[in-house]
C-alpha positions as a printed Julia matrix, in Angstrom:
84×3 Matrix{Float64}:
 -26.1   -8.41  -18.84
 -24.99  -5.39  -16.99
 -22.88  -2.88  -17.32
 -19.77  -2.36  -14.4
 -17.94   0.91  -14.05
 -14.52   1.06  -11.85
 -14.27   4.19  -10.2
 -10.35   4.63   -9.51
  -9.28   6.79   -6.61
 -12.11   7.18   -4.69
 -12.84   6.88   -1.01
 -15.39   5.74    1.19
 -16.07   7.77    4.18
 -18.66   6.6     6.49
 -20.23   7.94    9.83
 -21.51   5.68   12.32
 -23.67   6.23   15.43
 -27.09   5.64   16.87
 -27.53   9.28   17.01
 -27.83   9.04   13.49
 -30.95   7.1    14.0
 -32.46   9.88   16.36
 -31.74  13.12   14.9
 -34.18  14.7    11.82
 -31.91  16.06    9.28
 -28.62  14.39    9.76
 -27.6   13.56    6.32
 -28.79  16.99    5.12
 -26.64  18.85    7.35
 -23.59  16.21    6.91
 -23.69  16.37    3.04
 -24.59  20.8     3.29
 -21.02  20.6     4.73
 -19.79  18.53    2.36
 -21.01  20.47    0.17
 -19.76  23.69    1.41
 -16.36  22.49    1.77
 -16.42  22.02   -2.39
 -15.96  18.28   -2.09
 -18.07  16.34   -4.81
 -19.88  13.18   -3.25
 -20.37  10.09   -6.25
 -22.4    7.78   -4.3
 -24.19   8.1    -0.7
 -25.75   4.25    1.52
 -27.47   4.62    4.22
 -28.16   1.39    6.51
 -31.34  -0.05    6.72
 -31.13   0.57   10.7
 -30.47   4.39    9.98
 -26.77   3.73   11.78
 -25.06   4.75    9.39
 -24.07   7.1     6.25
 -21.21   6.28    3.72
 -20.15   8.16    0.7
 -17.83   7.95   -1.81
 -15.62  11.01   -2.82
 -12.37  11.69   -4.75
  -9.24  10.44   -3.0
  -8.08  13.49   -3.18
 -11.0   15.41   -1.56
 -11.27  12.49    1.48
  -9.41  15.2     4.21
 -11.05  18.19    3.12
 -14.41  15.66    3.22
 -13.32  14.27    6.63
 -12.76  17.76    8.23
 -16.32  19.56    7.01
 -17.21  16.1     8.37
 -15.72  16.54   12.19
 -16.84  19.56   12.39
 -20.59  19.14   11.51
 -20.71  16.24   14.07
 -17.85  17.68   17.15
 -17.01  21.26   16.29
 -20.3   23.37   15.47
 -21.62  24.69   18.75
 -25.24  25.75   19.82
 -26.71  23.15   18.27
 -26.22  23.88   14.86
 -24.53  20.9    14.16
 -26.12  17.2    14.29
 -27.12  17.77   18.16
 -29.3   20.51   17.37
């Protein structure tokens, strides 16, 4: 038999793109903002086709998540964010 845990008020947050696929270091520099922001992360599932990254985080940490998020992927210029 197993064991099951519930995890109340969480969120999933996932990113989703081919780029994902292509660029060396995505999930480190998604989950150092993540990070930096102070948000905890519980679990992290990748695909097997490298499309895609979901976590799970508090509820009540999903904007600040979703923001350090945005910006890593849209915001950061000079390459420093997943395009570099």
């Amino acid at each position: 038999f197993a064991k099951i845990d519930i995890m109340e008020r969480q969120a999933i947050i996932c990113a989703v793109g081919t780029e994902l696929q292509h660029r060396k270091g995505a999930a480190v520099k998604i989950f150092e903002a993540i990070s930096e922001s102070g948000v905890s992360v519980r679990a992290i599932s990748q695909s097997a086709q490298e499309i895609n990254i979901s976590f799970i985080v508090n509820e009540l940490d999903a904007d600040t998540a979703l923001k350090a998020l945005h910006r890593v992927i849209f915001e950061i210029p000079n390459g420093k964010g997943l395009e570099g």
